[in-house]
C-alpha positions in Angstrom: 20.3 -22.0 2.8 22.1 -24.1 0.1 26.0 -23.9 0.9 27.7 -21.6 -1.6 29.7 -22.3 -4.5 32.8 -23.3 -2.9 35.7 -21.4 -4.2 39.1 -23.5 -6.8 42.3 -23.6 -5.0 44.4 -20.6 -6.6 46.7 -23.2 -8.5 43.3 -24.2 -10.0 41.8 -20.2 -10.8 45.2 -18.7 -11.0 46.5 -15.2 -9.6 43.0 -12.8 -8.6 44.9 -10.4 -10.1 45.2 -11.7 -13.5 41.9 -12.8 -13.5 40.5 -9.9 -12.5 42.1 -8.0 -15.3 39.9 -10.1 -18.2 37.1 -8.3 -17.3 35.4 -5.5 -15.3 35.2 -6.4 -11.7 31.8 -7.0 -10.5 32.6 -5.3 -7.2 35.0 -2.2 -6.8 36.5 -1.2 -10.2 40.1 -0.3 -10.5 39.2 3.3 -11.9 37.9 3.9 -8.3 40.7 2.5 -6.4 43.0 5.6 -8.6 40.3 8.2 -6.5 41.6 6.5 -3.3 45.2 6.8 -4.7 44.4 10.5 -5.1 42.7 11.1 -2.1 45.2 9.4 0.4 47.9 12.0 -1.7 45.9 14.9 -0.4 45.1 13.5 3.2 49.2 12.8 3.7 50.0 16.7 2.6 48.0 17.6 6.5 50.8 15.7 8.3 54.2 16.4 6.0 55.6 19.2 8.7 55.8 16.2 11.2 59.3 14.6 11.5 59.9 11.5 9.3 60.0 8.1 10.7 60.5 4.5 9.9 57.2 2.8 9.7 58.3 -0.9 10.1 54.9 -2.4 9.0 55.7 -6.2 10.9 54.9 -9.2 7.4 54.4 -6.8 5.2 56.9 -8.5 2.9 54.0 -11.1 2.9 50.9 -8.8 2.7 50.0 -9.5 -1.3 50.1 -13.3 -0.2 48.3 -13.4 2.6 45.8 -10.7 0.5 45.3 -13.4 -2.4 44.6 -16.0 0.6 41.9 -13.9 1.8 40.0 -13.1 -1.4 40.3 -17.0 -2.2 38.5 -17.4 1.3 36.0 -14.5 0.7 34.8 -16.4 -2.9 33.2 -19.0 -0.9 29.9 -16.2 -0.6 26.7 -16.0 -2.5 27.0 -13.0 -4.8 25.5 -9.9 -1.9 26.0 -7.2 -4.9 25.0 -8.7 -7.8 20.9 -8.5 -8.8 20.4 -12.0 -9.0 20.4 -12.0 -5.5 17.4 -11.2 -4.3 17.3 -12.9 -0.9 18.3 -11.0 2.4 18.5 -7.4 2.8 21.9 -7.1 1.4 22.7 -4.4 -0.4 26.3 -3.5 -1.7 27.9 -0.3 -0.2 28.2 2.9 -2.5 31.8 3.1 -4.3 32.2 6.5 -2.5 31.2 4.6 0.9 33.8 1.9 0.4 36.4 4.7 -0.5 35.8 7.3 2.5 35.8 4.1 4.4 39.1 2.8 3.4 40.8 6.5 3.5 39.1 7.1 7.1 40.3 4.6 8.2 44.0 4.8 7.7 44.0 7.4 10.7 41.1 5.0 12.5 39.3 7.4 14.6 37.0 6.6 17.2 33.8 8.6 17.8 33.8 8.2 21.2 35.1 11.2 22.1 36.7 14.5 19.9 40.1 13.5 20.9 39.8 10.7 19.3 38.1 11.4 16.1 37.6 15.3 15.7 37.0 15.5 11.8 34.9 12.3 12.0 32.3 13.7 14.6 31.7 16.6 13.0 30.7 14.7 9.4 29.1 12.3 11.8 27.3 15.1 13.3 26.7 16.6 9.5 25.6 13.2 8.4 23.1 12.7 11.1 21.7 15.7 11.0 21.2 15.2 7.4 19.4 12.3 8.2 17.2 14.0 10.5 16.2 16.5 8.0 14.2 14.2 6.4 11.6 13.7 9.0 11.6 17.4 8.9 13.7 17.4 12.4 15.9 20.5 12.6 16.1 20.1 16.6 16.4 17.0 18.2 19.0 14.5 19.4 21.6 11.6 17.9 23.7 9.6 16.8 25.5 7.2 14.7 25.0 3.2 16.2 26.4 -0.3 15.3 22.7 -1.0 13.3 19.5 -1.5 14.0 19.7 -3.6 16.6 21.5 -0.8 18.8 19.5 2.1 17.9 16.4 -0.1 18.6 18.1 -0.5 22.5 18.6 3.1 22.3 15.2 4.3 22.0 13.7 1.1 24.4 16.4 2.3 27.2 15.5 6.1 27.0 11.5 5.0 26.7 12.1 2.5 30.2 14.1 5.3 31.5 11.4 8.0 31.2 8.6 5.4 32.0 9.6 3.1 34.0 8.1 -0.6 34.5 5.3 0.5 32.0 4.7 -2.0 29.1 6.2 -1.8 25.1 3.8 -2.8 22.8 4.6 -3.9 19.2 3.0 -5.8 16.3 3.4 -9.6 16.2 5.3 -8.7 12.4 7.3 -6.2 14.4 11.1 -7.7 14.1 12.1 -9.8 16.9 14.5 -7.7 18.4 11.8 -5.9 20.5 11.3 -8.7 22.4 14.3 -9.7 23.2 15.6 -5.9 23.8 13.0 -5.5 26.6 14.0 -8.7 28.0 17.0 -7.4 28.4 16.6 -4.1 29.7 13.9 -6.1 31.9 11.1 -4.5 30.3 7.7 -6.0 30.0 6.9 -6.6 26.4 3.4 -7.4 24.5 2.7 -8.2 21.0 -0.2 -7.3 18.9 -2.0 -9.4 16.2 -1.2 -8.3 12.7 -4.2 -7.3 10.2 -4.6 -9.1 7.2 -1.8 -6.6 5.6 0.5 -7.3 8.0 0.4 -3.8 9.7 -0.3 -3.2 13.4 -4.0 -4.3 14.2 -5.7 -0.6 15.3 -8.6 -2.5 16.9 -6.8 -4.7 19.1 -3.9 -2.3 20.1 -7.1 0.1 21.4 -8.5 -3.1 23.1 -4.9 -3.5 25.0 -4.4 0.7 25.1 -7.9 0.8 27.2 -6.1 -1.5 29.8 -3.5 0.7 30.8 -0.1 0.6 31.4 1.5 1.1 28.4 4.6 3.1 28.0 5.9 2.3 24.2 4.3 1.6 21.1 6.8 0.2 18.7 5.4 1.1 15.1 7.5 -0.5 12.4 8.0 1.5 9.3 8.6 -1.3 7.0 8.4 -5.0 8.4 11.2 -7.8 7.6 9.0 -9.9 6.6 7.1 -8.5 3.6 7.7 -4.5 4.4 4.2 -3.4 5.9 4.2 -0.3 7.0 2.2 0.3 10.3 -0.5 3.0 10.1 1.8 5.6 12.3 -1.0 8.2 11.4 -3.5 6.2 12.9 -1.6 5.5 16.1 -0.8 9.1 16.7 -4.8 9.6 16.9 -4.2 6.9 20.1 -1.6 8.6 21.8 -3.8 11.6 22.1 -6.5 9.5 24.1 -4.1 6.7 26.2 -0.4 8.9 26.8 2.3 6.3 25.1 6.0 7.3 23.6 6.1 6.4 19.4 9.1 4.7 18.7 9.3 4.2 14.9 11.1 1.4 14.3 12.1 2.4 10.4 15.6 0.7 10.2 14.3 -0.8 6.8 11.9 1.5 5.7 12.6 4.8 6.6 14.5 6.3 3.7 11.1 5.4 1.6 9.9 8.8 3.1 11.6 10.7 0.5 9.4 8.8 -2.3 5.9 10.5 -3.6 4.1 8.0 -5.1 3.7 5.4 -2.0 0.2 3.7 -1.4 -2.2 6.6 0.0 -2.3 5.3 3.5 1.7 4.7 3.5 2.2 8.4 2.4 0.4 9.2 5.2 2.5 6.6 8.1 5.8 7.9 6.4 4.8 11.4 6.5 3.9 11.3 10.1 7.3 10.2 11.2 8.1 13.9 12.5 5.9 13.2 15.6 7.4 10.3 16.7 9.0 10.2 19.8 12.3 8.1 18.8 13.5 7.2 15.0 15.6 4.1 14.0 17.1 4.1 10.9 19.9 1.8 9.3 22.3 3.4 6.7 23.6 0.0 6.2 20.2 -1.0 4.5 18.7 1.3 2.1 21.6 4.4 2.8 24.5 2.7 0.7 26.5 2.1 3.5 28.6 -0.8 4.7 27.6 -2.9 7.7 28.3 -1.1 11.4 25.9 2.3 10.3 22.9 2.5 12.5 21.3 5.5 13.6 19.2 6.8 16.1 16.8 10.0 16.3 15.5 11.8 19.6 12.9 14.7 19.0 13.2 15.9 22.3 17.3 16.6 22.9 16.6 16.8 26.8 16.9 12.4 26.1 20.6 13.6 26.5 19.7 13.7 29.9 19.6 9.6 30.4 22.7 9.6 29.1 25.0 12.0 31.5 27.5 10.4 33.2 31.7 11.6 33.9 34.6 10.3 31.8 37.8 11.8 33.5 39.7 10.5 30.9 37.7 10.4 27.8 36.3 14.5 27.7 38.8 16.9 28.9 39.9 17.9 25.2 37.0 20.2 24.6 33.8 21.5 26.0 31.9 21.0 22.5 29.6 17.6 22.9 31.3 14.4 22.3 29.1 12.0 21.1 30.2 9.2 23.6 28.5 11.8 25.9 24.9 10.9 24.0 25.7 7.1 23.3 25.7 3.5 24.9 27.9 2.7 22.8 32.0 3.9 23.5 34.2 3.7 20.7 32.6 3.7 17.0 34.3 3.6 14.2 35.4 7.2 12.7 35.1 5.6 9.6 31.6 4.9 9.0 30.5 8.6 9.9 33.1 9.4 6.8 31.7 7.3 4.8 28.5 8.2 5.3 29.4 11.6 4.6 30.9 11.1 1.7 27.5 9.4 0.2 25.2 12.0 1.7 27.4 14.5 -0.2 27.9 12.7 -3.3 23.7 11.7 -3.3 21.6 14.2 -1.3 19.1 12.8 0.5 16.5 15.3 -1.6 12.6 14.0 -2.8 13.3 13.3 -6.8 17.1 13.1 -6.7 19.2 10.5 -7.5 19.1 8.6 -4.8 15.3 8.6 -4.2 15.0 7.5 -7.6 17.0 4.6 -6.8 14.7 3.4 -4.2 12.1 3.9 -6.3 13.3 1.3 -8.7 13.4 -1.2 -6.4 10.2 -0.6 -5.5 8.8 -0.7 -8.9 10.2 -4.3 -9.3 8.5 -5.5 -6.6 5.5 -4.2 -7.7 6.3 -5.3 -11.5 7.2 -9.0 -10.4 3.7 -9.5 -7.9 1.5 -8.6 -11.4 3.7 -11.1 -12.6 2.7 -13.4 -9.8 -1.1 -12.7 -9.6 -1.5 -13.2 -13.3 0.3 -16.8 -13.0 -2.2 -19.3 -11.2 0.1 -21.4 -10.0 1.2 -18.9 -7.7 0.0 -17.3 -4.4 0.9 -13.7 -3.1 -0.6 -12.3 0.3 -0.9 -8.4 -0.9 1.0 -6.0 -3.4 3.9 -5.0 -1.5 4.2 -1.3 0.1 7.8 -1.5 -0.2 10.3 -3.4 -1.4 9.7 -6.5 -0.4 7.3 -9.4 -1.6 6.3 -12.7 -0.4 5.3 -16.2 -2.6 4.2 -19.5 -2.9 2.9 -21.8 -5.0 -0.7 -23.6 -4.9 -0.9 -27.3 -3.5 -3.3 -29.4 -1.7 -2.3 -28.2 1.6 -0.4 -25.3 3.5 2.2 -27.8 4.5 2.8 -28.9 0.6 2.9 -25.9 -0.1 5.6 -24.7 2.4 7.5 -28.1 1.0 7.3 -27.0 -2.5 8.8 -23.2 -1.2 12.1 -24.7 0.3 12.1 -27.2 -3.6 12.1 -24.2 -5.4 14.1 -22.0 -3.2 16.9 -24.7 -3.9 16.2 -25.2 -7.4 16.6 -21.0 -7.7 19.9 -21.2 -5.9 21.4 -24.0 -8.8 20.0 -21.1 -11.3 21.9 -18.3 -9.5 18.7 -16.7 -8.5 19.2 -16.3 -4.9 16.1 -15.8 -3.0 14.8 -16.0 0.5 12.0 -18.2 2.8 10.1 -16.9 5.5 7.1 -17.9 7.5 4.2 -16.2 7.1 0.9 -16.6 9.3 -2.2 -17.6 7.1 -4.3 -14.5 7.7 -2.2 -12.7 5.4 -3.3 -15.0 2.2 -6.7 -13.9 2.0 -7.1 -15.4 -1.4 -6.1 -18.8 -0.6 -8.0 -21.5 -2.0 -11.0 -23.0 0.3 -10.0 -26.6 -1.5 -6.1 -26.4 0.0 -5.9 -28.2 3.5 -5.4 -25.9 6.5 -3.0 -28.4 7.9 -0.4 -25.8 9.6 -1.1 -22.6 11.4 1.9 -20.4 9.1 2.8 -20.8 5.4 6.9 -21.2 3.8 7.3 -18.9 1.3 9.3 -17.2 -0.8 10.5 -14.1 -0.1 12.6 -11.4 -2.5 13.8 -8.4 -1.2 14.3 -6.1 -4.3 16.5 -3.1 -3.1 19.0 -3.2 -5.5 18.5 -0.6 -8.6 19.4 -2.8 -11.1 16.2 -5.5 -9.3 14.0 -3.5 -12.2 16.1 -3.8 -15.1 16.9 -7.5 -14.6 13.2 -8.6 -13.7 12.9 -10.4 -17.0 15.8 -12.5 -15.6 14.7 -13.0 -12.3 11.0 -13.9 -13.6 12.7 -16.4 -16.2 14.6 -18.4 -13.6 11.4 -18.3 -11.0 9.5 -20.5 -13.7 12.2 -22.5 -14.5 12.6 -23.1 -11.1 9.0 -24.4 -10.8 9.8 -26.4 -13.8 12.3 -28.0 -12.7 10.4 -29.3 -9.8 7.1 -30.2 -11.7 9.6 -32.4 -14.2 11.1 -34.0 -11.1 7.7 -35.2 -9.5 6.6 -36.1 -12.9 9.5 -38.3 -12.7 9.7 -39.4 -9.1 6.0 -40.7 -10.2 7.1 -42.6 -13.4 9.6 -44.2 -11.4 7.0 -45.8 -8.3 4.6 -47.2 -11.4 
């Protein structure tokens, strides 16, 4: 990745306060910061009957300086929220999530147990449960987790715990965090071949099915790569003839299941999701949350059952379930089940509401921008993207001049504020590429945009207009490189 724009020194920029007041800030207006003000007046009236007391806060004299030093050290970032990034799955937390945050956490509960967070785990409990709903799960068990990552553990643990030894299967696009989560809970792990749409091959996961010994099939809702969704529908017909666990693996993709107007086959994976065995999901992707809000989904509660264990000194407040009593984790931040809260309340997670209709826009440019890409020549794209998510590069005598050409433009992007992202795709998912270009690698660099930002659809003329002049730039350059060595 091109270093970022390194930040002026402030005697260079000046006060970020000042600064900030020419124009609207591009990241938490001040308007909001007044609905803080307000809120943290009504959370202070619960504890006026307390006596008073001297809070001696230790520098704060100091704070605003040490403040301005920080956001002089945070400029040196590429822009996450803005929609000319269009890289890494980054998108910027909901106003409302940034706000119940910031008022949560001036009491800083922990989850862990209801002594130390009682308000919290009830929204936590609310949120979650929320979450559920959309997999049409009124009964079932979980939880708030650190990300994906965790709640991905989560499911593996309970899956080795109810099948010990047995093998976890997942797609060779399935996000490496399989592999190495077995490792570690010293699980055997497999990987099966990808189709030509990047989804879970059907034919070869039978072939290794027939063998035996399978425990979990890992079905990814929604790859990093490009955002293939595996054909959950399909695989359930599987489990009815081999006897596996379905853990759907939707930390990117699962929200999509309150769209209607997915791909036919994608419909049908996402509206299979309530007969999965485990659901991960990350609120810090698509659920407007700020990083540190994973979650996972048990349709069976008994799972609560891997989890028992005695805390002398953590449980003795109240016989209602803590949720350290249903986690790996211990203490979680208080804060991020408010926040999440707070968003759920603000947006419902409804089919047709406003924030499914965000999602959809994202989707729509990402649709919008590979017509853009199949009707330009020059360029190649493996499939129309089920997502989100789509995946580029340009034509060239060979794969490897290709993948060349990917990390020139990627750079050139970056010096036009178009922030995108590379990733390495295997060949078998450019069925169209040309018979004259030299199969001289086995996997292909491309470009990769991940449009999950609303505002991705109404700036697509902008992104599309810095793409070519991207590719410009580089065809002037080789043009004159070539002068040059005449």
């Amino acid at each position: 990745m091109p270093k970022a724009p390194s930040s002026k020194s402030a005697s260079q920029s000046g006060s970020i306060h000042k600064s900030s007041a020419k124009k609207k800030s591009h990241l938490l207006d001040s308007e909001y910061l007044e609905f803080l003000s307000n809120a943290l007046v009504a959370l202070n009236k619960s504890f006026e009957h307390l006596p008073e007391f001297k809070n001696d806060v230790p520098g704060s004299s100091r704070l605003d300086g040490v403040l301005t030093s920080a956001a002089e050290r945070l400029r040196d970032n590429y822009p996450y929220f803005h929609p000319l990034y269009a890289g890494q799955m980054l998108k910027p937390p909901h106003p409302v999530a940034q706000l119940a945050y910031a008022l949560a956490m001036t009491i800083n509960p922990n989850n862990h147990a209801l002594d130390g967070g009682r308000a919290t785990s009830a929204m936590e409990k609310e949120a979650v449960a929320q979450i559920a709903a959309i997999f049409g799960w009124t009964k079932f068990l979980g939880h708030l987790c650190g990300g994906g990552t965790m709640a991905n553990l989560e499911a593996l643990w309970v899956a080795g715990q109810s099948a010990p030894a047995k093998i976890v299967l997942a797609s060779s696009q399935s996000h490496y965090t399989h592999e190495r989560i077995s490792k570690a809970l010293q699980l055997p792990f497999e990987t099966i071949a990808s189709d030509a749409r990047g989804r879970l091959d059907l034919q070869l996961l039978e072939t290794r099915l027939k063998q035996g010994g399978v425990g979990t099939v890992v079905v990814t809702m929604g790859t990093t790569a490009t955002g293939s969704v595996d054909p959950l529908h399909k695989i359930l017909v599987l489990r009815t003839k081999y006897n596996f666990r379905i853990h759907a693996d939707a930390a990117y993709g699962g929200y999509f299941s309150l769209l209607e107007n997915l791909e036919p086959d994608t419909q049908k994976s996402f509206a299979a999701m309530s007969e999965a065995d485990s659901i991960a999901i990350d609120p810090h992707k698509h659920g407007l949350q700020p990083y540190g809000c994973g979650c996972i989904l048990f349709k069976d509660p008994g799972a609560g059952r891997w989890y028992k264990h005695n805390s002398p000194y953590t449980y003795f407040t109240s016989t209602d379930l803590h949720l350290g009593e249903i986690s790996l984790e211990c203490s979680r931040p208080g804060a991020a089940a408010a926040a999440l809260w707070a968003t759920q309340k603000l947006l419902p997670l409804t089919k047709r509401g406003e924030f499914a209709s965000t999602l959809a826009k994202g989707r729509e440019a990402a649709r919008a921008l590979h017509q853009r890409l199949r009707a330009d020549d020059r360029f190649l794209t493996p499939f129309a993207p089920e997502l989100d998510i789509l995946a580029f590069a340009l034509r060239a005598e060979s794969v490897s001049a290709a993948s060349l050409l990917s990390r020139e433009i990627f750079e050139a992007a970056a010096k036009r504020d178009l922030h995108l992202a590379l990733a390495d795709l295997p060949l078998h998912l450019f069925q169209t590429l040309p018979s004259t270009m030299k199969r001289d690698r086995q996997t292909i660099t491309c470009l990769r945009s991940v449009l999950m930002k609303p505002a991705h659809f109404d700036w697509l003329d902008q992104i599309w207009e810095r793409i070519l002049a991207s590719v410009t730039d580089i065809e002037n350059s080789k043009i004159g490189v070539s002068r040059r060595n005449k």
